[in-house]
C-alpha positions as CSV (number, residue, x, y, z in Angstrom):
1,X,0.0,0.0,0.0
2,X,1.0,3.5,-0.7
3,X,-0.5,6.9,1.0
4,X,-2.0,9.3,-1.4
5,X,-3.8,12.6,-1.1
6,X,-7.3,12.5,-2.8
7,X,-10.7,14.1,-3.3
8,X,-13.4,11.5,-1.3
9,X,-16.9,12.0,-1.5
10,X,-18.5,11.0,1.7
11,X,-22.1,12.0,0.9
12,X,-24.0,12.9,-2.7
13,X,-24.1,16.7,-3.2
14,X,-21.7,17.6,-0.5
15,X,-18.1,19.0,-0.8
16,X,-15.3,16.2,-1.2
17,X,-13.0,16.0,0.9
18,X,-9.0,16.0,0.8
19,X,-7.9,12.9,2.6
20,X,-5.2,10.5,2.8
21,X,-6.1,6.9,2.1
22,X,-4.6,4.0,0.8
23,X,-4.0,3.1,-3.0
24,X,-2.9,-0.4,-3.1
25,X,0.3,-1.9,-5.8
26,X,-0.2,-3.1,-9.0
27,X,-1.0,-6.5,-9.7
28,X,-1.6,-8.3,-13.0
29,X,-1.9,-6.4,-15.8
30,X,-2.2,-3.7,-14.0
31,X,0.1,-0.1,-13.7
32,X,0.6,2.4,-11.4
33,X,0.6,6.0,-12.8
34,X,1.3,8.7,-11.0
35,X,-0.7,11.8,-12.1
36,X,0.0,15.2,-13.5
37,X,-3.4,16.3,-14.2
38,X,-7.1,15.2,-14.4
39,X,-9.7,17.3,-15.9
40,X,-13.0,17.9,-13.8
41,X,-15.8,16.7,-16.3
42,X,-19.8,17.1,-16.0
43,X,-19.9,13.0,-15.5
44,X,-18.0,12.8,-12.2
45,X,-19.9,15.9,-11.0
46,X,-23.3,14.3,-11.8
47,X,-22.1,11.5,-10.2
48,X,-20.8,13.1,-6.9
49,X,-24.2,14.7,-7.1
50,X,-25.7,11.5,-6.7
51,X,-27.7,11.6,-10.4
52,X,-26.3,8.2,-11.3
53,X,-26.6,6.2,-8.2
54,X,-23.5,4.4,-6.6
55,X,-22.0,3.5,-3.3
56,X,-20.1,6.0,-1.2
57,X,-17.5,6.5,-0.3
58,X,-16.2,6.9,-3.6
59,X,-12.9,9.3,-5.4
60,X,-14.3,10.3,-8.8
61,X,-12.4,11.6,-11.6
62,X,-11.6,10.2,-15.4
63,X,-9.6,12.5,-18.0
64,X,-6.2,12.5,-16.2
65,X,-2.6,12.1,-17.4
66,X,0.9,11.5,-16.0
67,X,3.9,8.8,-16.0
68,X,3.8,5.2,-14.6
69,X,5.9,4.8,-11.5
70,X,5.2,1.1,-10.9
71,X,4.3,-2.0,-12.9
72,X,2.5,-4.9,-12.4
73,X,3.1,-8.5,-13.8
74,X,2.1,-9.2,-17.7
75,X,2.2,-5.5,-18.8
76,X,3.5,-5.2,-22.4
77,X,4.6,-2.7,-24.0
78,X,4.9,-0.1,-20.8
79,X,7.7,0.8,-18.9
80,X,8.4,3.1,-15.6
81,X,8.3,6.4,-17.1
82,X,6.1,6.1,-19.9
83,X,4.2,9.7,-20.2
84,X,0.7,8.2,-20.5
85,X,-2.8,9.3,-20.9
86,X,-5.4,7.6,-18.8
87,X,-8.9,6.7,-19.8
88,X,-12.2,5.1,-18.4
89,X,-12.1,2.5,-21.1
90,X,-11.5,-1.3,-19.7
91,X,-11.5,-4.0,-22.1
92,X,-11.1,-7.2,-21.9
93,X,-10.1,-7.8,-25.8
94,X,-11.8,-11.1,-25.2
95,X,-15.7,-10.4,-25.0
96,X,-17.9,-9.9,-28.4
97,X,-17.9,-6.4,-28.3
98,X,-14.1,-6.2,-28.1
99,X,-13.7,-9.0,-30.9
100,X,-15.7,-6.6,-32.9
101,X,-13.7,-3.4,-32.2
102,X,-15.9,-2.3,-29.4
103,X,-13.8,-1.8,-26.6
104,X,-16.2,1.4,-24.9
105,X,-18.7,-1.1,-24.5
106,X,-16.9,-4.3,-23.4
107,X,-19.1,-7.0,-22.0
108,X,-17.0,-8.0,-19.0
109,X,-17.8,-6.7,-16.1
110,X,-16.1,-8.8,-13.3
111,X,-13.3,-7.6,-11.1
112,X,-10.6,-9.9,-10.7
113,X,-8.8,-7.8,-8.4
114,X,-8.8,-6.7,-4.5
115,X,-9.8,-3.2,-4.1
116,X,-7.9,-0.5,-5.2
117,X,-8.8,2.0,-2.8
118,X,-9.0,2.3,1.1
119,X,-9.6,4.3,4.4
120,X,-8.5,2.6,7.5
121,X,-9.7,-0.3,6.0
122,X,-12.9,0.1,4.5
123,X,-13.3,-0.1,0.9
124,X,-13.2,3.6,-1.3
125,X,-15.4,2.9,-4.4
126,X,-12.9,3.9,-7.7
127,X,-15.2,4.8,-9.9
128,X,-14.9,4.7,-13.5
129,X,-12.7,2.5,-13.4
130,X,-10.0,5.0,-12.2
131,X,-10.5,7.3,-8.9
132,X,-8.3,9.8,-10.8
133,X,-9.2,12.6,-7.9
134,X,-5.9,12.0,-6.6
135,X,-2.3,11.8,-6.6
136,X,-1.8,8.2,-7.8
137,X,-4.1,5.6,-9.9
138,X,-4.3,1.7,-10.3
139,X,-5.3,0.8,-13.7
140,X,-5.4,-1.6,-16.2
141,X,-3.4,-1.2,-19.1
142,X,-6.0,-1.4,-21.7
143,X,-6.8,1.9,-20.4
144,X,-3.7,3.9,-20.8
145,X,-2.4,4.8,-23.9
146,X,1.7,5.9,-24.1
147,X,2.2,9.6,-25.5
148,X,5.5,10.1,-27.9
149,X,5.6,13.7,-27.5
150,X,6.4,15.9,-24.7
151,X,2.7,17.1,-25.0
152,X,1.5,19.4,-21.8
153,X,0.2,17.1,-19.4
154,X,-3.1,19.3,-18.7
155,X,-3.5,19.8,-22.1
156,X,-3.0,15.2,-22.4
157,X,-5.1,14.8,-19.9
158,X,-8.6,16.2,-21.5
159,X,-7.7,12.9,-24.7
160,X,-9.0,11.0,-22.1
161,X,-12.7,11.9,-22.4
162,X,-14.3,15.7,-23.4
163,X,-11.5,15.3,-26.7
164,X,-12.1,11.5,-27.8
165,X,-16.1,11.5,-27.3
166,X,-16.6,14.4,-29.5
167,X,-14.1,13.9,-32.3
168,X,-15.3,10.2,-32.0
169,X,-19.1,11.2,-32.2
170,X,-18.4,12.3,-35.1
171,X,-16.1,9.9,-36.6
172,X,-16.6,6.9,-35.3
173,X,-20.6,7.0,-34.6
174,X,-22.3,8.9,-36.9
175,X,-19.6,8.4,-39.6
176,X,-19.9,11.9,-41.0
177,X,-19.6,12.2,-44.9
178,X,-18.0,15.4,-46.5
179,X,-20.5,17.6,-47.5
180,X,-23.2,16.7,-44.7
181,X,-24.9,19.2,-42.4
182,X,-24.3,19.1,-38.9
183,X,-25.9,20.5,-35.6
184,X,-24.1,20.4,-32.2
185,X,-26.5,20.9,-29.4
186,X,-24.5,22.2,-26.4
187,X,-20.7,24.2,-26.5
188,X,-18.9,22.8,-23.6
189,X,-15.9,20.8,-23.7
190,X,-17.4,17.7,-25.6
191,X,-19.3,20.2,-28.4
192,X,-16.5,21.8,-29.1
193,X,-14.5,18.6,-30.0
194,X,-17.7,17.0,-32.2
195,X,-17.5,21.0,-33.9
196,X,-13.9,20.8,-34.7
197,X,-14.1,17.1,-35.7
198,X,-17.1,17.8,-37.5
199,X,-14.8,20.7,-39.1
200,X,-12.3,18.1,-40.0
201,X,-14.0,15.2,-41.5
202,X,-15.5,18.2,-43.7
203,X,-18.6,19.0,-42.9
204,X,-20.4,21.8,-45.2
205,X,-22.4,23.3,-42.0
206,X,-21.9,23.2,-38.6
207,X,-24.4,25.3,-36.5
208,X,-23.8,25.0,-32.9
209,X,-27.0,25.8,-30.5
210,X,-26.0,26.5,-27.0
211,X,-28.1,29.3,-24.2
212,X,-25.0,31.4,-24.2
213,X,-23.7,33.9,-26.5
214,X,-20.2,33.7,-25.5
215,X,-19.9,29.8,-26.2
216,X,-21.6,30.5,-29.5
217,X,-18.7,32.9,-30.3
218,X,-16.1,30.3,-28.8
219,X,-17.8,27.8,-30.7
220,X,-16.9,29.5,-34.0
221,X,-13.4,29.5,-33.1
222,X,-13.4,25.5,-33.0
223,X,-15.3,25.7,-36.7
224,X,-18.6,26.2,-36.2
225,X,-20.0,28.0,-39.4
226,X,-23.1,29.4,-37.7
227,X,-24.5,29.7,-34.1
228,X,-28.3,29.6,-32.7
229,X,-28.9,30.8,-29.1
230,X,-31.2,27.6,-27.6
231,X,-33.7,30.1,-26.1
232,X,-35.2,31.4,-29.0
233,X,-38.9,30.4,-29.3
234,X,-38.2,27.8,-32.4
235,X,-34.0,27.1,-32.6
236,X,-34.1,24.4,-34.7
237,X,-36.3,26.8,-37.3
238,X,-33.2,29.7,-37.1
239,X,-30.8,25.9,-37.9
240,X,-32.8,25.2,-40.8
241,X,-33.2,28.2,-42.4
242,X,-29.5,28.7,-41.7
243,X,-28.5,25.9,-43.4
244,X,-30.9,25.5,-46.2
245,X,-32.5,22.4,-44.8
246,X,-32.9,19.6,-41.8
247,X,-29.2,18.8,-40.8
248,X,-28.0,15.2,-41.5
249,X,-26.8,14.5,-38.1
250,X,-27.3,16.2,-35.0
251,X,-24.9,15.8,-31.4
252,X,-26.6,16.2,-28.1
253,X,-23.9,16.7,-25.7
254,X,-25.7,18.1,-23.2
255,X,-27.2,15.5,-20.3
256,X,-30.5,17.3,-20.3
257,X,-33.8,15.1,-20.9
258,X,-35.7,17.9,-22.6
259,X,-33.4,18.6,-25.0
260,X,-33.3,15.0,-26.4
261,X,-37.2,16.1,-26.7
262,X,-36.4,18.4,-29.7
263,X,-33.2,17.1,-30.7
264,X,-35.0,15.2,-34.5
265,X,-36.7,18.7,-34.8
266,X,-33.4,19.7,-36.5
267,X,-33.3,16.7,-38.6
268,X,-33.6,16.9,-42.0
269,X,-35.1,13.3,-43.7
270,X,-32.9,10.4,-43.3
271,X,-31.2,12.2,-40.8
272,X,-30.2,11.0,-37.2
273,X,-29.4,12.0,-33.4
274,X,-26.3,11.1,-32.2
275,X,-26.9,10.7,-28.2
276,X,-23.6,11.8,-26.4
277,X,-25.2,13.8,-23.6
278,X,-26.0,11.5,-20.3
279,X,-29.0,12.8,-18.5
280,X,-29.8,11.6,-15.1
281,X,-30.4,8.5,-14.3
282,X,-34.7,7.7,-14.7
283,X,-35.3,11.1,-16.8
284,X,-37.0,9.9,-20.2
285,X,-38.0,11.9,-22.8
286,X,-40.9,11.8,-25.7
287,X,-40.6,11.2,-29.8
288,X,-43.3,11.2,-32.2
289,X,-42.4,8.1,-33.8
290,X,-44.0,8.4,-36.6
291,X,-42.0,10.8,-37.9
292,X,-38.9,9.5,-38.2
293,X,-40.4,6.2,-39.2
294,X,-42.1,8.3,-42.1
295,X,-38.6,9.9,-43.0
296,X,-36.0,7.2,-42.3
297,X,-34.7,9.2,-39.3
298,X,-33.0,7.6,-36.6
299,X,-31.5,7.8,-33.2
300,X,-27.8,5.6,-32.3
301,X,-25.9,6.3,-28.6
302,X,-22.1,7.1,-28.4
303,X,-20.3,6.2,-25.2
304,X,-16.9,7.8,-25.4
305,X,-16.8,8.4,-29.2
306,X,-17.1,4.6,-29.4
307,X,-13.1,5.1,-29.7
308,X,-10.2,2.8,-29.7
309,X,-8.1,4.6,-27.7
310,X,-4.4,2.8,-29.3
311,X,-5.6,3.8,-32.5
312,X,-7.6,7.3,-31.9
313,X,-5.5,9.4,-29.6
314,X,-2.5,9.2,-31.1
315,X,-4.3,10.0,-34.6
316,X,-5.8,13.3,-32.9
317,X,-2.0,14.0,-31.2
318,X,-1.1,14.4,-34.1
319,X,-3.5,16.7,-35.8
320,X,-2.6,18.7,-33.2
321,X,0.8,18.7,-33.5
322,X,0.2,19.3,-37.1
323,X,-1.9,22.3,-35.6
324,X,-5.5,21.2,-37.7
325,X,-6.6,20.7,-33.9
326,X,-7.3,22.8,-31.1
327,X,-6.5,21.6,-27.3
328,X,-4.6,24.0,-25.3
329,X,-7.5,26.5,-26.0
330,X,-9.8,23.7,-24.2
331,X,-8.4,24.7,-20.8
332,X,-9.8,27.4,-19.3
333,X,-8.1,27.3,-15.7
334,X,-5.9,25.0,-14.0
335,X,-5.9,24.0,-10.1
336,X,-4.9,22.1,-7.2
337,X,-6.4,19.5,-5.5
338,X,-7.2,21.4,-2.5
339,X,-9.1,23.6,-4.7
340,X,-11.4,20.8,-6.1
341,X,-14.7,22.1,-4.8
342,X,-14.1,25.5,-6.2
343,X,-13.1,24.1,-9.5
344,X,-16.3,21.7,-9.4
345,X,-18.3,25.1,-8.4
346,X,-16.7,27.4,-11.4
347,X,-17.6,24.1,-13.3
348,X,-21.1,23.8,-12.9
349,X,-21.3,28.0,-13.8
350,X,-21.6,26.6,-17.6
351,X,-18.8,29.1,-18.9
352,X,-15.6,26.6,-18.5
353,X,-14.6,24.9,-21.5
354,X,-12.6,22.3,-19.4
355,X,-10.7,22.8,-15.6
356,X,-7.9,20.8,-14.8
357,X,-6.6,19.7,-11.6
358,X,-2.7,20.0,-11.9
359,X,-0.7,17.8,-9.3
360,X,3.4,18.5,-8.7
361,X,4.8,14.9,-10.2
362,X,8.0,13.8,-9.9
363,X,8.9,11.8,-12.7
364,X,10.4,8.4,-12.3
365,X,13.0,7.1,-14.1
C-alpha cells in the first residue's frame, strides 16, 4: 500500500473531501501512474451529485494524465516512465464487443482484483474504473495509452474523455460524410471537439446551439460556421433556415432530458441523433415516432466516441501537432487539488470549456 492525497466524496451533493487513504500496488496487468493532471468533467460531477446512483464513499475523476511509477506482472509494452494518458475504457479484448472493435462497451464486467482504494480499512469505491481525484491511480493497461511527444500534461489529460467523445461522435458514430450538415447541441468541452471534428472530416455546415452567446462565439473558433442561441422560441427553425434544410446528423452533448425532446426537430429526412449527452439517471423523454419512421430518421448512442483509444488518440496528437486541432485552447483554468470544490463550483457556472486539476509529479525514471 502507498499513502495518497485524494478528493473522497463522503455523501451525494456535499463538498469532497481532501484525505489521505490508501491506493494499493499493482497486480496483474495492471500499472501504477502517477498523475499530472485530471480534468474535472460534467460525469464525475453528476455522479458526486448522486444523479447516477453508486455507493459512497467513492474518489471520482476520469480524463487524467501522468507517468507510470510502478508496474504490475504481464504488462507489455509499458515501462516506468512512460508519459501516459489515462482513460475510463477497460476492455477485456476477449468479449464480443471487443472482438468486434468495441472496446467502450466491453461485456465483462467482473473484477478480478482486490480493491484499489482504502480508508483505514474500509473499501473507497474507484469509480470509473479509475478514482483519478488523486495523486496516484491503479489501472489496467488497456486503459492507458503511451504519448510520444512531450505534449502538456493538462492539455494530455482532457484525450481521455471531453476530446475523444466528441471527435469520435463524429467519426466513429455517426460516420460523417464530407458535404453533410451538422448540428451540435451544447458548446462545452465535448461540443467543441464533435465542432472541430465535425470541421475536420469536412462537414459543409456546422451550426452550434447553445443558451450562451459567449460559447456560441467560442464555438466559431473550433469551426462552427453558424450559431443559434437555444432560447429562441423555435431554434431548430433559425438551424434550418441557416442551413438550407434539416441537418444530416445532429450531437446532443448536453445530459438534459428535454433537449433530447427536440433534438429530431433539427433533422432533415434520413437524418439522425447522435446521443452523447448523459442525462440523469430515470429522466426519459418523448418522440413522435411516426415521424422518423415516415422519413427514415433515426437515433444511435455514443459512449466515449465509441473510440479505440491505441488507434484514436494518437491520430488526434497528431493533428494537433500538425496544428488542424485545437486543445490548449480547451483549458480554461488550471488548479490544485485542495481547490477541487471551487473548480467543481466554477464548473457547474456553464462558462468553462474544461478545468484541470494539476498535481506536482515527480517523474520516475
Amino acid at each position: 500500500m502507498v499513502k495518497i492525497k485524494a478528493a473522497v466524496c463522503h455523501e451525494f451533493g456535499a463538498p469532497l473531501k481532501i484525505e489521505t487513504i490508501d491506493l494499493r500496488e499493482p497486480i496483474t496487468g495492471e500499472v501504477e501512474v502517477t498523475l499530472g493532471a485530471v480534468a474535472v468533467c460534467h460525469s464525475d460531477i453528476s455522479f458526486a451529485d448522486g444523479d447516477w446512483g453508486g455507493d459512497l464513499p467513492a474518489v471520482y475523476g476520469h480524463e487524467a494524465a501522468g507517468f507510470i511509477s510502478k508496474i504490475g506482472d504481464a504488462v507489455k509494452g509499458f515501462e516506468i516512465g512512460d508519459r501516459v494518458v489515462v482513460t475510463l475504457i477497460k476492455s477485456c479484448g476477449n468479449c464480443n464487443n471487443c472482438s468486434e472493435g468495441n472496446p467502450t462497451i466491453c461485456e465483462d464486467n467482473s473484477n478480478a482484483g482486490p480493491p484499489i482504494l482504502s480508508l483505514k480499512g474500509k473499501t473507497i469505491q474507484q469509480v470509473m474504473n479509475c478514482g483519478a481525484f488523486a495523486e496516484k491511480v491503479v489501472v489496467d493497461q488497456s486503459q492507458i495509452v503511451k504519448l510520444n511527444t512531450d505534449l502538456n500534461l493538462a492539455t494530455a489529460s482532457l484525450l481521455a474523455c471531453g476530446v475523444i467523445t466528441g471527435i469520435g461522435a463524429v467519426v466513429n458514430a455517426a460516420k460523417l460524410r464530407p458535404g453533410q450538415d451538422v448540428v451540435v447541441i451544447g458548446a462545452g468541452g465535448v461540443g467543441l471537439n464533435a465542432i472541430q471534428g465535425a470541421r475536420i472530416a469536412g462537414a459543409r455546415r456546422i451550426v452550434a446551439v447553445d443558451t450562451n452567446d459567449d460559447k456560441l462565439a467560442i464555438a466559431k473558433e473550433f469551426g462552427a460556421t453558424d450559431g443559434v442561441l437555444a432560447t429562441e422560441k423555435s431554434p431548430w427553425r433559425i438551424a434550418k433556415s441557416l442551413v438550407g434544410r434539416g441537418a444530416d446528423i445532429v450531437f446532443v452533448t448536453v445530459g438534459n432530458s428535454s433537449v433530447y425532446d427536440i433534438a429530431p426537430r433539427y433533422l432533415g429526412y434520413g437524418g439522425k441523433v447522435v446521443m452523447v449527452g448523459m442525462p440523469k439517471t430515470g429522466d426519459k423523454s418523448v418522440y413522435e415516432p411516426v415521424m422518423m419512421a415516415a422519413v427514415s430518421q433515426g437515433m444511435i448512442g455514443s459512449k466515449m466516441g465509441d473510440v479505440i483509444i491505441k488507434r484514436d488518440i494518437p491520430w488526434i496528437v497528431d493533428l494537433y501537432e500538425q496544428g488542424r486541432l485545437k486543445l490548449d485552447e480547451l483549458v480554461s483554468k488550471t488548479w490544485t487539488l485542495d481547490q477541487i470544490n471551487e473548480a467543481i463550483a466554477d464548473t457547474k457556472l456553464g462558462s468553462a470549456k474544461r478545468n484541470v486539476i494539476v498535481f506536482e509529479a515527480k517523474q520516475a525514471s
